[in-house]
C-alpha positions in Angstrom: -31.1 11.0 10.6 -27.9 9.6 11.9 -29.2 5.8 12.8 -30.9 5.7 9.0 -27.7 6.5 7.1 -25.7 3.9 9.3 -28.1 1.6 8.3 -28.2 2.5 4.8 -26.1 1.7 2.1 -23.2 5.0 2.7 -23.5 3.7 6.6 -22.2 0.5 5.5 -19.6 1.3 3.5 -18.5 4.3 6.1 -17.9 1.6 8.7 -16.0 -1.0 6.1 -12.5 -1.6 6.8 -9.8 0.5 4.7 -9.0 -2.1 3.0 -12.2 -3.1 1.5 -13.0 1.0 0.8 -9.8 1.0 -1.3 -10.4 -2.3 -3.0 -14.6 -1.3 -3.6 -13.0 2.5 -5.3 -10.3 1.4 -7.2 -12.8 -1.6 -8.7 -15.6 0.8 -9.1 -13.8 3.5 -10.6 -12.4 1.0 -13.3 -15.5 -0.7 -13.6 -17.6 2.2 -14.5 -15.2 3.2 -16.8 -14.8 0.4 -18.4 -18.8 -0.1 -18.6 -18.5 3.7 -20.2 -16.2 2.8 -22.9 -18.1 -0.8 -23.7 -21.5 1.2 -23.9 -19.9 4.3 -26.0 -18.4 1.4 -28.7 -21.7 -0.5 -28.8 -23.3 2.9 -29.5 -21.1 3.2 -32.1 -20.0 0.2 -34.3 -23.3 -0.5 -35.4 -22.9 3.5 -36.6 -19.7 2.4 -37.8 -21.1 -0.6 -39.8 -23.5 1.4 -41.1 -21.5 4.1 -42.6 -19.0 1.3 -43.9 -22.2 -0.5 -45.6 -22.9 3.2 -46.8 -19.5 3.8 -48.4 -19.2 0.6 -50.2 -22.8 1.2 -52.4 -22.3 4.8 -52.9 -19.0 4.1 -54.5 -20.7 0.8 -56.5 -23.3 3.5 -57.7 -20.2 5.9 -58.6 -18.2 3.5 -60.3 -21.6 2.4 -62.7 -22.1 6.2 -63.2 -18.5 6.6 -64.2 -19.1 3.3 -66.8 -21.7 4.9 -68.2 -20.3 8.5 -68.6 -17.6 6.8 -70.5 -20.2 5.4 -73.1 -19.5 1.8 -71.6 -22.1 -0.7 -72.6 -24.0 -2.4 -69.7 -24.8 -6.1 -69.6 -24.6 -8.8 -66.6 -21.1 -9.3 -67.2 -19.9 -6.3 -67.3 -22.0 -4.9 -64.5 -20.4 -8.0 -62.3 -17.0 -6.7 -63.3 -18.0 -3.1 -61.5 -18.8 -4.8 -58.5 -15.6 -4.2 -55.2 -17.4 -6.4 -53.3 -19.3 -9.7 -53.9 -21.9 -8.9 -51.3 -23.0 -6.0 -52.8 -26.1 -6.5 -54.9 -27.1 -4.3 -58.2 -30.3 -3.9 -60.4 -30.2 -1.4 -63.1 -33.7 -0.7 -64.8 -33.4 1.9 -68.5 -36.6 3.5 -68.3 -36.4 4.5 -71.8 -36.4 1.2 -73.4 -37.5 -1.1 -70.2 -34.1 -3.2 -70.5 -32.8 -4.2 -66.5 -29.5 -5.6 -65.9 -28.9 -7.4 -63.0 -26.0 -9.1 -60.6 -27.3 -11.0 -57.8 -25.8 -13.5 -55.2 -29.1 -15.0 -54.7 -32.8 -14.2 -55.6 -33.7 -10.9 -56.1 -35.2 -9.7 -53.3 -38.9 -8.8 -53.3 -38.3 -4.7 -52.5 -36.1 -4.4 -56.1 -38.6 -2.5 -58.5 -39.5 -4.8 -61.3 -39.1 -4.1 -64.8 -40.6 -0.9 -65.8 -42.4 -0.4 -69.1 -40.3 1.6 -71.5 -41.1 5.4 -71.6 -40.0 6.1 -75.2 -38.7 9.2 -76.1 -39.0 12.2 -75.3 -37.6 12.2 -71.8 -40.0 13.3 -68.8 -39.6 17.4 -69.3 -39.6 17.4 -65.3 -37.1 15.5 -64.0 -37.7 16.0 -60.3 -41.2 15.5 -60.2 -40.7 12.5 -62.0 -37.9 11.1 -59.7 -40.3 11.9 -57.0 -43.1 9.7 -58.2 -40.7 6.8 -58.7 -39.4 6.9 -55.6 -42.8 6.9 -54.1 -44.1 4.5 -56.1 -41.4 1.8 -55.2 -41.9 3.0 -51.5 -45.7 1.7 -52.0 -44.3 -1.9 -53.1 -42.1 -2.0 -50.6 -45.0 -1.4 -48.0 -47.0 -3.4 -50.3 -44.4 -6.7 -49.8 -44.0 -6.5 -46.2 -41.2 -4.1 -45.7 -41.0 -1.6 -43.3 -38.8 1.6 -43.9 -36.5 2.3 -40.9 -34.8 5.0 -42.3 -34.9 7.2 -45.5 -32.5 9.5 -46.2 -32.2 11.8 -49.3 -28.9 13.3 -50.9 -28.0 15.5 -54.0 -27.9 14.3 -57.4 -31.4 12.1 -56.5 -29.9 9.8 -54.6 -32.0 8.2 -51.6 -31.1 5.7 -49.0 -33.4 3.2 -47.0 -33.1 0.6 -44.3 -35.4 -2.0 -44.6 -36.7 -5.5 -42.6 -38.5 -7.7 -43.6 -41.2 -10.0 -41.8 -38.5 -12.4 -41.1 -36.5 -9.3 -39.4 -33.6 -9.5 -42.0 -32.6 -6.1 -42.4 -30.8 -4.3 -46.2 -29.6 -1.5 -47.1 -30.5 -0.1 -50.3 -28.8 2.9 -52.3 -31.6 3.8 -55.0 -30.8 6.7 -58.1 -32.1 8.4 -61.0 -29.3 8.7 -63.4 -29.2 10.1 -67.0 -26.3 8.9 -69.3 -26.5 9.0 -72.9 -29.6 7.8 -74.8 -30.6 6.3 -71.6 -32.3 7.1 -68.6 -31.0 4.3 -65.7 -32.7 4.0 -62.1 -30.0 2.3 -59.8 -30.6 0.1 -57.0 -27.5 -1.1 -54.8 -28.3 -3.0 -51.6 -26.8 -5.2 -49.3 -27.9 -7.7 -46.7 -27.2 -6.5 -42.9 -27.9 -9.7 -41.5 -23.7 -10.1 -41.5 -23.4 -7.4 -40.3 -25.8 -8.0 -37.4 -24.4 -11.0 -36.6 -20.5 -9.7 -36.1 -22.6 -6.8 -33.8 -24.0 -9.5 -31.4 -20.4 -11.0 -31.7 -19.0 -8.4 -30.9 -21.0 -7.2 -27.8 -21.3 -10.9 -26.8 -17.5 -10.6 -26.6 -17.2 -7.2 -25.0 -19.7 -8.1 -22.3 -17.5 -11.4 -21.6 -14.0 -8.7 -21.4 -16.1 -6.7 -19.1 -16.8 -9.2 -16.5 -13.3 -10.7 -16.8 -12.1 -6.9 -16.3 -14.4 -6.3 -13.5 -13.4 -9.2 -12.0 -9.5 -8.2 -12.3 -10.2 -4.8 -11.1 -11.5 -5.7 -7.3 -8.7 -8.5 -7.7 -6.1 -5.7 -8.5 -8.1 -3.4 -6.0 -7.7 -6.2 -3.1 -3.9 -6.9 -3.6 -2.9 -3.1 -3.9 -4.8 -2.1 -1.0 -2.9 -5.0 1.2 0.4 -3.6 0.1 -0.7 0.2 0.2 -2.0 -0.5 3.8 1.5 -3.0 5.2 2.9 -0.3 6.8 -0.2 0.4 8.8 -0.6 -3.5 9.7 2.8 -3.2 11.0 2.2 -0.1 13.3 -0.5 -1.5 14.3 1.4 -5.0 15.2 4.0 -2.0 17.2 1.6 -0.5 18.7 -0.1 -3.5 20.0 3.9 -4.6 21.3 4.7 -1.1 22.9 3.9 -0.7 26.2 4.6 1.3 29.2 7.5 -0.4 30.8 9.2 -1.3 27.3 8.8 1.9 24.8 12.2 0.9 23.1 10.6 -0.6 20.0 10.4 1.1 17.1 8.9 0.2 13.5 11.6 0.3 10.4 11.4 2.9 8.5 12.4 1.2 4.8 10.7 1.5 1.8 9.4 4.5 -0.6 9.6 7.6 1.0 5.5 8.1 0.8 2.7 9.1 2.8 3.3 5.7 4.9 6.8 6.0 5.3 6.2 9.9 7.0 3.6 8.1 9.4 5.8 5.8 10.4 8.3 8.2 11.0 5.7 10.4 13.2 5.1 7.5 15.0 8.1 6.6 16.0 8.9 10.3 17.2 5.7 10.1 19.5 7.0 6.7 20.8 10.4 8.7 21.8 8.6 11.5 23.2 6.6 9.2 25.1 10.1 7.6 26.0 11.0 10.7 27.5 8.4 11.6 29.1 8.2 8.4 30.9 12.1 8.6 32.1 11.3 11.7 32.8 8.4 11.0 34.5 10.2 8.4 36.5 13.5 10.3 37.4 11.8 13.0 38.4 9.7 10.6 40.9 12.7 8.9 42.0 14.4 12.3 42.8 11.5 13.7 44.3 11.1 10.8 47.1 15.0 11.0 47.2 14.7 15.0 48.4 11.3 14.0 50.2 12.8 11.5 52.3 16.0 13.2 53.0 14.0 15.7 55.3 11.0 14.0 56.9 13.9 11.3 58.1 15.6 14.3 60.0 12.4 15.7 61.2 11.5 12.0 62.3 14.7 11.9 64.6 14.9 15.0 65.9 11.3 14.1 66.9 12.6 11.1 68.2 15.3 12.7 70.3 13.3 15.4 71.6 10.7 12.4 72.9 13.8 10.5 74.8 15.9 13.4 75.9 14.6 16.9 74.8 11.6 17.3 77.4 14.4 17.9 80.3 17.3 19.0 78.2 16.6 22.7 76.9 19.3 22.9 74.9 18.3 19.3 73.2 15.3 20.9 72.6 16.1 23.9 70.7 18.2 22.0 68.6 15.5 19.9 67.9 13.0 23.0 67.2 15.3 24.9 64.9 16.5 21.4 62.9 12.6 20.8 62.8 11.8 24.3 61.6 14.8 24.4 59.1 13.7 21.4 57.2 9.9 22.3 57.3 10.8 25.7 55.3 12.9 23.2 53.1 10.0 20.9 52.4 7.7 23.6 52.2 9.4 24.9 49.4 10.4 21.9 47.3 6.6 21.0 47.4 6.1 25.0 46.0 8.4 24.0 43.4 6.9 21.0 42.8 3.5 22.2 42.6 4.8 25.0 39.9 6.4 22.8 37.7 3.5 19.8 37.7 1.0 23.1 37.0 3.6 23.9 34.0 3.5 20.5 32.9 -0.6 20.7 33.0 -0.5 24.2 30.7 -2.2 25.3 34.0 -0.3 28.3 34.4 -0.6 30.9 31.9 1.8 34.3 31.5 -0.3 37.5 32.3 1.7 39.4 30.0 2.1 43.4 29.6 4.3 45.8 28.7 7.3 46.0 31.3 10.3 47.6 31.8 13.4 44.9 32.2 15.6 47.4 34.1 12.8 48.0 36.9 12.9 44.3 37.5 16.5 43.8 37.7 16.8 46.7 40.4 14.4 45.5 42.2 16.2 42.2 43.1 19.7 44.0 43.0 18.0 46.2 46.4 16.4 43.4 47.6 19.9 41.1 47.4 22.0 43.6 48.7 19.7 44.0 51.8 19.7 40.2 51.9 23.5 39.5 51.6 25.4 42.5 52.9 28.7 40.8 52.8 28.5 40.7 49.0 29.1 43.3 46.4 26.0 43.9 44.1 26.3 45.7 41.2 24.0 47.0 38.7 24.7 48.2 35.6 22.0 49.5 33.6 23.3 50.6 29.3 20.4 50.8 27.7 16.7 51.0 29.1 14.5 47.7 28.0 11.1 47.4 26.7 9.6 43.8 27.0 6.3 42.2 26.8 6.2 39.6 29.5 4.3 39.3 33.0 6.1 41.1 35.4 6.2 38.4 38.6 7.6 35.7 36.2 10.2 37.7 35.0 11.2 38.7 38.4 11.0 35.3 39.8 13.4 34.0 37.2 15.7 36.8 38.4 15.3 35.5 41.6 16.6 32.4 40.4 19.6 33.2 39.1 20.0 35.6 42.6 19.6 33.3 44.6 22.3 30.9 43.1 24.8 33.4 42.8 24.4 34.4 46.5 24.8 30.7 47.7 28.0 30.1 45.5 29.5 33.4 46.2 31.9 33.3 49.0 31.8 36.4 51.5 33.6 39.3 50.1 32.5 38.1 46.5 30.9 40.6 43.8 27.6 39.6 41.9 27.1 41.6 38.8 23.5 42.5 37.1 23.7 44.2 33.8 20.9 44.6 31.5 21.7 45.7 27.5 20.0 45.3 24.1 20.8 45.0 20.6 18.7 45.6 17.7 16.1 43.1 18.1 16.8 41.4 21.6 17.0 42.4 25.2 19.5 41.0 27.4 19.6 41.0 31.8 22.9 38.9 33.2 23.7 38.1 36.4 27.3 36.8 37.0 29.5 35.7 40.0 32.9 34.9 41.0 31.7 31.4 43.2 32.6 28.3 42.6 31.6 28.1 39.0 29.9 24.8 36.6 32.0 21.6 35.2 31.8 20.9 31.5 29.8 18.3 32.2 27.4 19.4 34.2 26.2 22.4 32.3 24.0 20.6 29.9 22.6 19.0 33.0 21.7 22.1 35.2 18.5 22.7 33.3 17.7 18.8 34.3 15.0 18.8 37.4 16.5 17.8 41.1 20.2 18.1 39.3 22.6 19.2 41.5 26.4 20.2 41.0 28.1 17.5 43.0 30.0 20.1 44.8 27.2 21.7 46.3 25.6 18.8 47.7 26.3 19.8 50.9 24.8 21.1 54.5 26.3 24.3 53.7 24.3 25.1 50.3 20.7 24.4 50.5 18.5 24.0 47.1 16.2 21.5 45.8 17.7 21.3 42.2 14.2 22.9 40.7 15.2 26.3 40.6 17.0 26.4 37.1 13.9 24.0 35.6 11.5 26.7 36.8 14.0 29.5 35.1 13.8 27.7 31.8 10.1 27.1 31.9 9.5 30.9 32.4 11.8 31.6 29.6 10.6 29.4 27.3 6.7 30.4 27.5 8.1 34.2 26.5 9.9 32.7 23.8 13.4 33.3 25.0 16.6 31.9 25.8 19.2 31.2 29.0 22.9 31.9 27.5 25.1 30.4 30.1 28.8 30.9 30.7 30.9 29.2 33.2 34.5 28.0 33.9 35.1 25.6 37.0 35.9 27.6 40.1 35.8 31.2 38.0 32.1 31.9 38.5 29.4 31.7 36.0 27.3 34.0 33.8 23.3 33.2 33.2 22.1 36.0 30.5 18.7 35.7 29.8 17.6 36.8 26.2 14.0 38.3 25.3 12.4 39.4 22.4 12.2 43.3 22.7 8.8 44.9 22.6 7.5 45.9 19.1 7.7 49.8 20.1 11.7 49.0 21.3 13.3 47.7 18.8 15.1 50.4 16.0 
């Protein structure tokens, strides 16, 4: 089904270009209705002529019956005089005394009844049947003379209109009456010759089939240049898109012009070019900082490995240096590739939240026992004000805890106090944990977040990290739609509060 309509004529234009489907609608469109509007006025000026043709001898056979109902006298000359138009044509016949009165441009034509023989007086006692057999009678001679009757139409006061053609396909109109006026008894015949009137229709269509083409021909014109300069900003994102690549994703297209449908693509595309951006110097830091903390290790392992092979095998003391230098940086490695692992899984939308309902203040004194097991040289406190409904997956939340733990601990000096509190308010619950270490620079605090970022002043044997421990945090936050409040002051410790969403049966 498929292959026959790709064939077919709706396969072909599915698989035109844009261009040409913009150009072959706008031209059809204005074609068919153009064609609409040339057939409707074809149907209809002939209708039109017609009914003008109509007027123009109904009001010649008024104006005679309005001479005669004012006792005028008929004769040629006058009955000329009567006459609007000089195309119209008139024969009046009394049928009381057989007199006819005439006004012709040329001969008269071969369907006009011909002098009737005078009736005398009295009148017919029965009008209509007498009208009637009149009317058929001059029907009969029209047959009779080669005319053929296209239409007959009757109207009040004994009025009856015909169309008739000859052999030679010239066509009349003819008005015929029955009128009364007086001492006389008149049968009216106004005609006209169609011919003219035939010959400005052809004109006319001859004309409007010539404005149609020329129109049709305009339209896909019209069609062609409007859908080049609908579809420029496309060419040009193309002509970007086709310049952008990998190692240069600093081009952008200009955004000038209407603000349209266009104008918003362009703008969407240049924002995926900047995420892309992004990504990619993200991408690439992150690998440059990654070999960076790789190296740093497997180069100590390397020549402690070294030093155990030229010295350690018959020095024991060499040798347990070696062992626990070995070991130490292992457990480091170890865990930056954890790290890693958790973070490119993040990245991947591999890891998903197993989320339930949870209490916040279990979590938080969980890690203040398990910190104040781990660091006994510290102060912990918890403080618990309010109790903390959330609905989150339990391991996360505590690992971000964790995080924030663990960072505290190793910027806390010995006989320093780390504070948990968790509180609420209306609509949000809150867990902090704060310290009195060394505390975070202006300028590195929008940076901390950053992966492999470390505080220049803890770069340092003394404090181990990777600088993915804060990326992780923010990760966990963000997939339960919360936020990391942080506030420091250099060498006065630092706060981390992080700020949840409080279950729906919690909040009041």
């Amino acid at each position: 089904m498929s292959k026959k309509s790709d064939t077919g004529l709706f396969g072909g234009i599915r698989h035109m270009a844009i261009a040409k489907k913009i150009t072959l609608l706008y031209g059809g469109i204005f074609s068919i209705s153009l064609l609409f509007i040339s057939i409707f006025m074809a149907l209809n000026i002939s209708s039109l002529q017609q009914g003008n043709m109509r007027r123009e001898l109904t009001r010649t056979v008024d104006n005679i019956q309005n001479y005669l109902d004012n006792g005028g006298v008929l004769n040629d000359e006058t009955l000329a005089s009567l006459l609007e138009n000089k195309y119209v044509e008139v024969s009046i016949h009394n049928l009381k005394d057989g007199k006819s009165y005439n006004s012709y441009v040329w001969e008269m034509p071969a369907f006009i009844m011909g002098r009737p023989e005078p009736l005398g007086e009295p009148a017919p006692p029965e009008k209509r049947e007498f009208y009637e057999d009149t009317f058929r009678q001059q029907e009969r001679e029209m047959r009779k003379k080669g005319f053929q009757v296209h239409m007959k139409k009757e109207s009040d006061g004994g009025i009856t209109e015909y169309i008739l053609q000859n052999e030679l396909e010239q066509q009349f109109m003819l008005v015929s009456g029955i009128y009364e006026a007086g001492d006389g008894l008149y049968l009216i015949q106004v005609f006209k010759m169609m011919d003219s009137a035939r010959y400005m229709f052809k004109h006319f269509l001859t004309t409007l089939i010539l404005v149609d083409f020329v129109g049709i021909f305009c339209a896909f014109l019209i069609g062609q240049y409007i859908s080049r300069r609908m579809l420029r900003p496309v060419a040009a994102i193309r002509s970007a898109a086709e310049r952008i690549s990998i190692e240069d994703l600093s081009r952008r297209i200009p955004t000038e012009g209407p603000e349209d449908e266009m104008m918003e693509l362009t703008v969407t595309f240049n924002s995926m070019i900047e995420r892309l951006d992004t990504a990619f110097q993200r991408q690439n830091q992150f690998v440059s900082d990654a070999s960076h903390e790789l190296r740093t290790p497997i180069a100590v392992i390397q020549g402690y490995a070294n030093l155990i092979n030229r010295w350690g095998k018959s020095d024991p003391d060499v040798l347990q240096e070696s062992i626990d230098s070995i070991l130490t940086e292992t457990e480091h490695m170890s865990a930056l590739i954890r790290k890693l692992l958790f973070l490119a899984k993040s990245d991947q939308n591999r890891l998903h939240a197993q989320k339930e309902k949870i209490l916040l203040n279990d979590v938080a004194s969980d890690i203040v026992r398990e910190m104040a097991v781990l660091e006994p040289n510290r102060e912990v406190v918890y403080q618990e004000e309010a109790s903390v409904t959330l609905w989150a997956d339990y391991d996360l939340i505590k690992q971000l805890l964790w995080i924030h733990g663990e960072n505290a601990m190793k910027y806390t000096h010995d006989g320093g106090r780390i504070t948990v509190r968790v509180w609420k308010d209306k609509k949000f619950g809150y867990v902090s944990i704060a310290d009195d270490g060394v505390g975070i620079g202006e300028e590195d605090r929008t940076k901390i977040f950053d992966r492999f970022y470390r505080v220049d002043k803890s770069r340092n044997k003394e404090i181990s990290g990777t600088g993915l421990g804060l990326a992780i945090a923010r990760w966990i936050v963000e997939c339960h739609d919360g936020e990391i409040l942080l506030e420091s002051e250099q060498g006065e410790g630092a706060v981390f509060t992080d700020k949840f969403r409080l279950y729906e049966g919690d909040s009041h």
